[in-house]
PLY file of the C-alpha trace (Angstrom):
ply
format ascii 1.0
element vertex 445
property float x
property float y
property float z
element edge 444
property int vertex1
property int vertex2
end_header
-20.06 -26.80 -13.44
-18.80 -29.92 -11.63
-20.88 -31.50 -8.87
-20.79 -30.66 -5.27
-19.34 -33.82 -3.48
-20.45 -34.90 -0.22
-19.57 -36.96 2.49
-22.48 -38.67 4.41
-21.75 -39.59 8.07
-25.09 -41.89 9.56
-25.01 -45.00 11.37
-28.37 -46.41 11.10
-28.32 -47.93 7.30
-31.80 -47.39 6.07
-31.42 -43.53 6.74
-28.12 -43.31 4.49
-29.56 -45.20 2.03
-32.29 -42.80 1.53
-30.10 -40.00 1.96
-27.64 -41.57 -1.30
-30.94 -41.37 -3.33
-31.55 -38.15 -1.98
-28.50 -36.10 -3.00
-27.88 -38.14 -5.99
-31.54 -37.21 -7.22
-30.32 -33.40 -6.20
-27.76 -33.62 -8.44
-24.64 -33.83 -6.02
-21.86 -36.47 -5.96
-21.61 -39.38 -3.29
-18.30 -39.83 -1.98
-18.39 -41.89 0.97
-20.49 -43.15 3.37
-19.46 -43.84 7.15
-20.84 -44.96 10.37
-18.52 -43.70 13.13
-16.65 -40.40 13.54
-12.92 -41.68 13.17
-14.25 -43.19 9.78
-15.44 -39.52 8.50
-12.11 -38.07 9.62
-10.42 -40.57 7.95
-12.57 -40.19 5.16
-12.10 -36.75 4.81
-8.61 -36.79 4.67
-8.59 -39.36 1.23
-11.74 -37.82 -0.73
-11.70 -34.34 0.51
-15.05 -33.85 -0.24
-16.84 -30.33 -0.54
-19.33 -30.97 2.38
-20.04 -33.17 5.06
-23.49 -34.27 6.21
-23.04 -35.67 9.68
-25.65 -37.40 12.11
-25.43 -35.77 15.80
-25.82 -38.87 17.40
-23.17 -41.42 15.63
-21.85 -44.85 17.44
-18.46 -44.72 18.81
-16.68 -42.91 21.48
-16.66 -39.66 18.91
-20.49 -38.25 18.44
-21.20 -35.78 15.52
-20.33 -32.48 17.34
-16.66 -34.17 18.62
-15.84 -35.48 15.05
-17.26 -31.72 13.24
-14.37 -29.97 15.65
-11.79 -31.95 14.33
-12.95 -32.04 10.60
-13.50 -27.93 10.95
-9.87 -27.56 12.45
-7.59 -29.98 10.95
-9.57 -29.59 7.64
-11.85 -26.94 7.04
-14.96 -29.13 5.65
-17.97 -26.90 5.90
-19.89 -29.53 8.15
-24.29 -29.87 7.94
-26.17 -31.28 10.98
-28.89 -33.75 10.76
-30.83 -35.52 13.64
-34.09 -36.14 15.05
-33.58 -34.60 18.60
-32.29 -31.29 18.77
-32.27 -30.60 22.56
-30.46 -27.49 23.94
-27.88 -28.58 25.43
-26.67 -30.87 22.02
-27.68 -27.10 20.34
-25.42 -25.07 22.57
-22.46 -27.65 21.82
-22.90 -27.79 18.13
-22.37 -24.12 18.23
-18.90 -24.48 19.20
-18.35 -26.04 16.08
-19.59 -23.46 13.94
-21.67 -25.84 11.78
-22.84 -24.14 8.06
-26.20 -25.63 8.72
-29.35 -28.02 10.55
-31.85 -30.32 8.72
-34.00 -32.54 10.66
-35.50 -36.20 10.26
-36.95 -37.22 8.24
-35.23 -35.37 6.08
-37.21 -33.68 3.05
-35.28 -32.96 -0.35
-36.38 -29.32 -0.50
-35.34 -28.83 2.99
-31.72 -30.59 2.25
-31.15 -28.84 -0.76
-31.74 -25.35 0.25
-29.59 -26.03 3.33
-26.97 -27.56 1.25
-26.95 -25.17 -1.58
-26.70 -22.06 1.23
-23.37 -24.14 3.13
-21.76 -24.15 -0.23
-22.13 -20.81 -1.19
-21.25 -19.55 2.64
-18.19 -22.06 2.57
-17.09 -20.63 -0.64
-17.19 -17.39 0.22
-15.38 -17.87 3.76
-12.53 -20.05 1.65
-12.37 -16.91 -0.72
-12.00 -14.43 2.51
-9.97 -16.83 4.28
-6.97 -16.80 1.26
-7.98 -13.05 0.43
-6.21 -12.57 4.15
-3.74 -15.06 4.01
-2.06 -13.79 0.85
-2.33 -10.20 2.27
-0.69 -11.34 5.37
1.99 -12.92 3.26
2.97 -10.34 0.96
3.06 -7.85 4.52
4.95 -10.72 6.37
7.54 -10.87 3.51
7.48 -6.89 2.58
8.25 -6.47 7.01
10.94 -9.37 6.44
12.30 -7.93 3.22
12.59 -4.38 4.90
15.44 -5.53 7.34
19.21 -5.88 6.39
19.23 -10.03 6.09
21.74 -12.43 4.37
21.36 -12.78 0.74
20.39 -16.65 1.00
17.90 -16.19 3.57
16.13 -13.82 2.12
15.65 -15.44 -0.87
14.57 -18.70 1.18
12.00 -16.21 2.66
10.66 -15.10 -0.99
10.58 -18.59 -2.05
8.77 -20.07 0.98
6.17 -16.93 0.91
5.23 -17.85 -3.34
4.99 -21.68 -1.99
2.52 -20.78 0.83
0.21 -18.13 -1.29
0.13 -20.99 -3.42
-0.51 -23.57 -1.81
1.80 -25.82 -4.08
5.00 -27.73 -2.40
7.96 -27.20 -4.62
10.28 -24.37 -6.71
13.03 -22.28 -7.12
14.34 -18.99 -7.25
16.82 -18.22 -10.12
19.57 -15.22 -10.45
20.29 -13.92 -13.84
24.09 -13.13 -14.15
24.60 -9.34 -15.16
27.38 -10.22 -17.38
26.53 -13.13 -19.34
23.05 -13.20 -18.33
22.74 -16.82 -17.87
20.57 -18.20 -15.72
21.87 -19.75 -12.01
19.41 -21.60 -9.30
20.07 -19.81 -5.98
17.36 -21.72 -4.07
14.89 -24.67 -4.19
12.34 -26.80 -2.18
10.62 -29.32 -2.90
12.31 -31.08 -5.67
14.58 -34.32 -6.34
18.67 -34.08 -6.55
18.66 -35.72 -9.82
16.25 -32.55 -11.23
17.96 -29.57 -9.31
21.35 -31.17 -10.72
19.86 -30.71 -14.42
18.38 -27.60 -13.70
20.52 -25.59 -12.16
22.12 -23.43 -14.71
21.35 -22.08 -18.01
23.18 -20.48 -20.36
22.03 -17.58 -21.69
21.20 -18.72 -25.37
19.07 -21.70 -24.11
15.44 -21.67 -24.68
15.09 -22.03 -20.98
16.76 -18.65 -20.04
14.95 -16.98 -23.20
11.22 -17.48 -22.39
12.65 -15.73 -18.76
14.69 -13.24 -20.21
11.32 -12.38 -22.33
10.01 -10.94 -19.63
6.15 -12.35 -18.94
4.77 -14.76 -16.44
3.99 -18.38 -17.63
1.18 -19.89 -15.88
1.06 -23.86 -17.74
2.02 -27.23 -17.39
5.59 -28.53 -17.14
5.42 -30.45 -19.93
3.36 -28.00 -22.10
6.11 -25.72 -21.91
7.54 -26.01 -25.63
10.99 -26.93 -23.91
12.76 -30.26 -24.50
12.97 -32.34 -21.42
15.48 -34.53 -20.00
14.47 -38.32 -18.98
14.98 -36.86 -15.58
12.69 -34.02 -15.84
10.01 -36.47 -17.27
10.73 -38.02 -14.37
10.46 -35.68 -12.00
6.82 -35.29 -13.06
6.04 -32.09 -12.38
2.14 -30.89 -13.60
1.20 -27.02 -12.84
4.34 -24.49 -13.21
4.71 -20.67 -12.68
7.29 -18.72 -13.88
7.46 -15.41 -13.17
10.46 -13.11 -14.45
11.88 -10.66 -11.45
12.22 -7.41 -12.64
13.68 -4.23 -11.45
13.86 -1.03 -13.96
12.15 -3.15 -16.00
15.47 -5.67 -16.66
14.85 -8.74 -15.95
17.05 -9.76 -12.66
15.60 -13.35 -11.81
12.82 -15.54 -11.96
10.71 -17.08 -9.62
9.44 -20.68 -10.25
6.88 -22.78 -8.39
5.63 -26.09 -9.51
3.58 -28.75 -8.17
3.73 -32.29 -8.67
-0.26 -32.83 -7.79
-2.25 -29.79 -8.96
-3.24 -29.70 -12.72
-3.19 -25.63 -13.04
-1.74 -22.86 -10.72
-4.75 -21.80 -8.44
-6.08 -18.46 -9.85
-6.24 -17.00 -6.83
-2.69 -17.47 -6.43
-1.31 -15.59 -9.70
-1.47 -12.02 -9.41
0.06 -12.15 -5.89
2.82 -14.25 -7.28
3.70 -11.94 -9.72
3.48 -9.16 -6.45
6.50 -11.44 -4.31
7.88 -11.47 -8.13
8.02 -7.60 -7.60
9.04 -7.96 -3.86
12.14 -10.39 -4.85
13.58 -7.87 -7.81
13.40 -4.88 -5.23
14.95 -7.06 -2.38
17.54 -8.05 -5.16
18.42 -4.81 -5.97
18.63 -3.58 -2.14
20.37 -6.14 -1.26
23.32 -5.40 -4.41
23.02 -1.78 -2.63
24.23 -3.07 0.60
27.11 -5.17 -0.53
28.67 -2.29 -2.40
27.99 -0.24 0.67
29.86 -2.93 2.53
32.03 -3.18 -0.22
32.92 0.46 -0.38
33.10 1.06 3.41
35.25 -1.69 3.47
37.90 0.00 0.97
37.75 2.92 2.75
38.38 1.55 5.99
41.25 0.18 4.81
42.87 3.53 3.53
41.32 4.84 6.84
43.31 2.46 8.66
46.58 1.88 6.90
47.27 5.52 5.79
50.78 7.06 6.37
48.65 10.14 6.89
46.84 10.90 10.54
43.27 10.84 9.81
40.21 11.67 11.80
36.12 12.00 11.33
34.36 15.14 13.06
30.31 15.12 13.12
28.67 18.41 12.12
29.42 19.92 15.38
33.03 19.60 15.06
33.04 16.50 18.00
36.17 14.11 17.30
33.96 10.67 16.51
36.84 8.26 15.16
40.65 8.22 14.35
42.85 5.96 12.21
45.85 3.70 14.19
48.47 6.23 13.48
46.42 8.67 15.67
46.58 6.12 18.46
50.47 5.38 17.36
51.80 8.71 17.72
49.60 10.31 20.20
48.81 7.43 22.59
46.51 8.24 25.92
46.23 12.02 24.52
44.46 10.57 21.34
42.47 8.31 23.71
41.91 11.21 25.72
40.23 13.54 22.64
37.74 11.44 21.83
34.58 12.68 22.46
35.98 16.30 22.21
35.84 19.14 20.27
38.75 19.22 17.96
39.82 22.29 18.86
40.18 20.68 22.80
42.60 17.86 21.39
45.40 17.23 24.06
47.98 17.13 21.52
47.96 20.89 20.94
46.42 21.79 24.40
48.88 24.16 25.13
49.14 26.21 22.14
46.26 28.52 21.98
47.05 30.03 18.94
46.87 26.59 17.46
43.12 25.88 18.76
42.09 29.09 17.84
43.41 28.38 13.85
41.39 25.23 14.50
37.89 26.76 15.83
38.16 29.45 12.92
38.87 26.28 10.82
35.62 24.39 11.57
33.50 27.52 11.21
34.71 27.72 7.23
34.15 24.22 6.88
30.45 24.02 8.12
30.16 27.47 5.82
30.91 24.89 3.04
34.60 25.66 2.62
37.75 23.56 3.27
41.14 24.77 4.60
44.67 23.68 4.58
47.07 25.27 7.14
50.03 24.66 9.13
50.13 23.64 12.84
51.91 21.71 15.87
51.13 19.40 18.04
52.66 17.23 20.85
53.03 13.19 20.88
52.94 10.70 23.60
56.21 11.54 24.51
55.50 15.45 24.55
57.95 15.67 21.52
56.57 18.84 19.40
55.75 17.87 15.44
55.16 20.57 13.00
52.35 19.20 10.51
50.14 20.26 7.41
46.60 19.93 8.39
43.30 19.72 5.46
39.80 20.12 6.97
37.18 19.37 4.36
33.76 19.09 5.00
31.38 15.93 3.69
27.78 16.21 2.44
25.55 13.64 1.03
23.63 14.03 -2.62
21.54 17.11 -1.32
24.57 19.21 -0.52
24.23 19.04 3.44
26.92 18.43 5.65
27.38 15.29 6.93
30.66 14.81 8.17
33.87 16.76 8.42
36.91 14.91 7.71
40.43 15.94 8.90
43.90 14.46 7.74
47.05 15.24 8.69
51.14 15.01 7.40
53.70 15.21 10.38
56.54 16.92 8.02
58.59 18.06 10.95
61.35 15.64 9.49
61.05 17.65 6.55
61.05 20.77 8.60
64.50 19.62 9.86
65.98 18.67 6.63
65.13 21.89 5.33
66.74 23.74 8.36
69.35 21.62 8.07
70.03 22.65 4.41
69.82 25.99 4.95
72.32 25.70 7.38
74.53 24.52 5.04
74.09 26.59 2.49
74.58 29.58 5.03
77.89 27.57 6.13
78.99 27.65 2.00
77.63 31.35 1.73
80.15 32.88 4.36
82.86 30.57 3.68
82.91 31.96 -0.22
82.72 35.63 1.23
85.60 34.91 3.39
87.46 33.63 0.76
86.25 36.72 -1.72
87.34 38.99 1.25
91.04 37.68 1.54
91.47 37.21 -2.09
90.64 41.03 -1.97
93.11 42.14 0.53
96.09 39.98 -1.37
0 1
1 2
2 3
3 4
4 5
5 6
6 7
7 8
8 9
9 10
10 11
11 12
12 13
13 14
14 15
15 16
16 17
17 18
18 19
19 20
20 21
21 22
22 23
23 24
24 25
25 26
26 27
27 28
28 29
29 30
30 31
31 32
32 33
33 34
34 35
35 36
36 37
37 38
38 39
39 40
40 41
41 42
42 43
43 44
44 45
45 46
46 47
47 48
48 49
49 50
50 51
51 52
52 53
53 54
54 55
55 56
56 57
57 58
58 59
59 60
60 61
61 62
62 63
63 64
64 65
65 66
66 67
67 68
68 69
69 70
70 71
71 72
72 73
73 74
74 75
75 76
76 77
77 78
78 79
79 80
80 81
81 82
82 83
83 84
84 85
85 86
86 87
87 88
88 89
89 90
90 91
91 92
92 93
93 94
94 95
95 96
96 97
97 98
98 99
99 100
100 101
101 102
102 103
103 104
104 105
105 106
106 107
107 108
108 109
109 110
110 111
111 112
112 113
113 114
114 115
115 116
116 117
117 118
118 119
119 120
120 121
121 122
122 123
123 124
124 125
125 126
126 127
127 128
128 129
129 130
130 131
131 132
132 133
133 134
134 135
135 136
136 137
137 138
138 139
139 140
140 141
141 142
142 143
143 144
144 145
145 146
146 147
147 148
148 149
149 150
150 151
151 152
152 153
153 154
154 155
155 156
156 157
157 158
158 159
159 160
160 161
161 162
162 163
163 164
164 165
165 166
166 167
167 168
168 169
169 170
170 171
171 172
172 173
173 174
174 175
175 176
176 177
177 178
178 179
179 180
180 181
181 182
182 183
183 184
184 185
185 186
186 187
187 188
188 189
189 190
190 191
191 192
192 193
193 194
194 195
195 196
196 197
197 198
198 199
199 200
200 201
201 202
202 203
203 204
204 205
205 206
206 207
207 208
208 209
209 210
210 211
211 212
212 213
213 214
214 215
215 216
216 217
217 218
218 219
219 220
220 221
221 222
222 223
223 224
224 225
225 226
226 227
227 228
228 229
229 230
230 231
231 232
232 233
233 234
234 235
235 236
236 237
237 238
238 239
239 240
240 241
241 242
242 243
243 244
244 245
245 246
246 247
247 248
248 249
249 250
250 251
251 252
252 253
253 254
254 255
255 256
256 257
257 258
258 259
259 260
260 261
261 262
262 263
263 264
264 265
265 266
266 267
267 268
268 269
269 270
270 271
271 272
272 273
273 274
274 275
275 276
276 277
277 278
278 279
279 280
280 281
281 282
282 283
283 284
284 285
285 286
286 287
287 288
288 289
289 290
290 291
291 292
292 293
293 294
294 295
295 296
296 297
297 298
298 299
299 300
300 301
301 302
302 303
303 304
304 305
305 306
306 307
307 308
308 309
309 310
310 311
311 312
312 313
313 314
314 315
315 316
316 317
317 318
318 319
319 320
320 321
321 322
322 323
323 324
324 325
325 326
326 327
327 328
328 329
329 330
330 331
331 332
332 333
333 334
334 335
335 336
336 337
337 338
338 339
339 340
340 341
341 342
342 343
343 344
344 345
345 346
346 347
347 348
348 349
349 350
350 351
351 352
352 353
353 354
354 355
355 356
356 357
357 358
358 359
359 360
360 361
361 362
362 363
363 364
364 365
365 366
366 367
367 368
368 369
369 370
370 371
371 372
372 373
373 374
374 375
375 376
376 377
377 378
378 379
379 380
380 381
381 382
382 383
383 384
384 385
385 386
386 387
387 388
388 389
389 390
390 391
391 392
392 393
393 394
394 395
395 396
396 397
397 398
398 399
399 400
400 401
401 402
402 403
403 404
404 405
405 406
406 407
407 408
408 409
409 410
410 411
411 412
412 413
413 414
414 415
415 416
416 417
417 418
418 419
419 420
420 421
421 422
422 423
423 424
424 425
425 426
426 427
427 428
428 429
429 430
430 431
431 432
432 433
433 434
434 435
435 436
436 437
437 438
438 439
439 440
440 441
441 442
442 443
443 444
């Protein structure tokens, strides 16, 4: 088990002396020791030691309890207490800086080391609450993030920078495997050099790089401990603890999420199991977000047959309420398709003077929300209060369960055809009693 290491903060140089013996007799490591607060702050910051055992009353324009606030909030160094005089009023201020423990001078090993011994173990186990909610409130952060409709790239910026936080290492990447060739493409990355994203960035899907992911189980190592062979510029890059951590949806492997660190010798244990849970958050965020785009992609298509269709087209809700109409709506009808949105079909101004006609379409509706479409005949009136004869389909649109959704109408003005046909029948009448009138001279000759 490796030493506690300890930071001693005392001005007067006899005292510090004794206190080196002290904790090195204890068993614990020295680190530094200082005189004045900015010292210890600036102390803490290089050795990061494991405790701090500060004087109250230090030299300087910083006492103890002034320099054990800033150590506490800019680095979280469980902070002891030692003086000679403790007075209420220095009491009531030290509490402010919720210090792990007091010993007073002279100072007397048992004393130190129980006091010691206790900050440690309370420290440890407020680090090991303190992450305990910080990863939860990541993976909820992300899961709240994750539940919206966002753009592709910054949601994976979003997965990447919530693995970097929960583990406290600085750099990585999130990859995308292609569903074709299943090679291996960098989508996103922090943290790391041009030279190594430029090597990086793609595999092919037959390199040993895309086959450890495409294997399917997390990789907790060291970069250069992987098996792989490196580039010069990945040597150079000198990255030490790696994770990588396949994304996974229907248990095919989708992704992978990477995060390195160029400082830390392993990937903090604590760390692992909820990087392999934003692993799981990424794959499901992957797949939604492939959902969407052929949502998009589909609504898209249909829009455009919607919209460009020689045919008149409209979309009913479930009460039969005109909700949209396609251009050739607008085209033909002008202010008396403007004018029936919003209303029932069966009140459309185009055929608001032929009863008979609304009534066909009432009845109409009724068999559609009964589950059954119908095709009939009907007229209606344009913007110029020309009558059209038209063919008319009302079908009705459920989802997956079989309830209606929608009701969808289209429409064929044939009254062009109408004509054409009148006027061929004409014609053929015209040819019909010209060859009885000539049957009926040829007779009387």
């Amino acid at each position: 088990m490796p030493k506690a290491r300890i930071l001693i903060v005392e001005d007067e140089a006899i005292i510090a002396m004794e206190l080196e013996s002290q904790l090195q007799s204890l068993g614990y490591e020295l680190t530094s020791i200082v005189d004045t607060g900015e010292k210890a702050i600036e102390k803490a910051e290089i050795d990061k030691p494991d405790l701090i055992l500060m004087d109250i009353r230090i030299k300087g324009e910083m006492d103890g309890i002034d320099t054990a606030e800033v150590l506490r909030n800019t680095f979280n160094i469980p902070v002891i207490f030692s003086t000679a005089y403790l007075d209420e009023e220095r009491i009531n201020r030290a509490k402010i800086t919720m210090p792990f423990g007091y010993v007073l001078k002279p100072l007397q090993e048992r004393d130190l080391k129980v006091t010691i011994e206790m900050a440690l173990y309370v420290a440890k186990v407020d680090t090991k609450r303190k992450r305990v909610e910080a990863l939860l409130r990541i993976q909820r952060d992300l899961g709240i993030a994750l539940g919206k409709s966002i753009e592709f790239h910054k949601m994976i910026r979003l997965c990447l920078r919530a693995a970097l936080d929960a583990s406290e290492m600085e750099s990585g990447g999130i990859y995308i495997v292609d569903s074709v060739t299943k090679s291996l493409d960098l989508a996103y990355h922090e943290g790391l050099s041009e030279e190594f994203v430029s090597t990086v960035s793609h595999y092919e899907a037959d390199s040993p790089n895309s086959q450890m992911v495409l294997a399917g189980d997390p990789i907790f190592s060291v970069h250069k401990e992987l098996g792989l062979s490196l580039k010069k510029v990945e040597h150079q890059e000198n990255l030490r603890a790696i994770a990588i951590i396949p994304i996974k949806q229907a248990k095919q492997v989708v992704g992978c999420l990477h995060v390195a660190s160029h400082t830390y010798h392993e990937v903090p244990q604590f760390s692992r199991s909820t990087l392999e849970t934003i692993a799981s958050q990424i794959g499901d965020a992957i797949v939604k977000k492939q959902v969407e785009n052929a949502l998009v992609e589909k609504e898209e298509r249909f829009r455009t047959i919607f919209e460009k269709s020689f045919q008149f087209a409209l979309i009913l809700d479930t009460d039969g309420i005109i909700v949209e109409m396609n251009q050739l709506c607008y085209d033909v009808c002008g202010r008396l398709a403007e004018g029936s949105l919003g209303k029932p079909i069966e009140n459309a101004l185009w055929w608001n003077d032929y009863p008979d006609v609304r009534e066909k379409t009432k009845n109409a509706i009724c068999d559609v929300k009964n589950g059954n479409a119908t095709t009939d005949q009907i007229v209606f009136i344009d913007k110029d209060k020309v009558l059209h004869n038209g063919i008319r389909i009302i079908s009705p649109i459920t989802n997956e369960n079989g309830k209606l959704t929608w009701i969808a109408v289209v429409g064929l003005d044939v009254t062009k055809q109408i004509q054409a046909e009148e006027e061929i029948q004409k014609i053929k009448n015209i040819l019909l009693e010209t060859i009885d009138s000539s049957i009926s001279i040829t007779n009387v000759k």
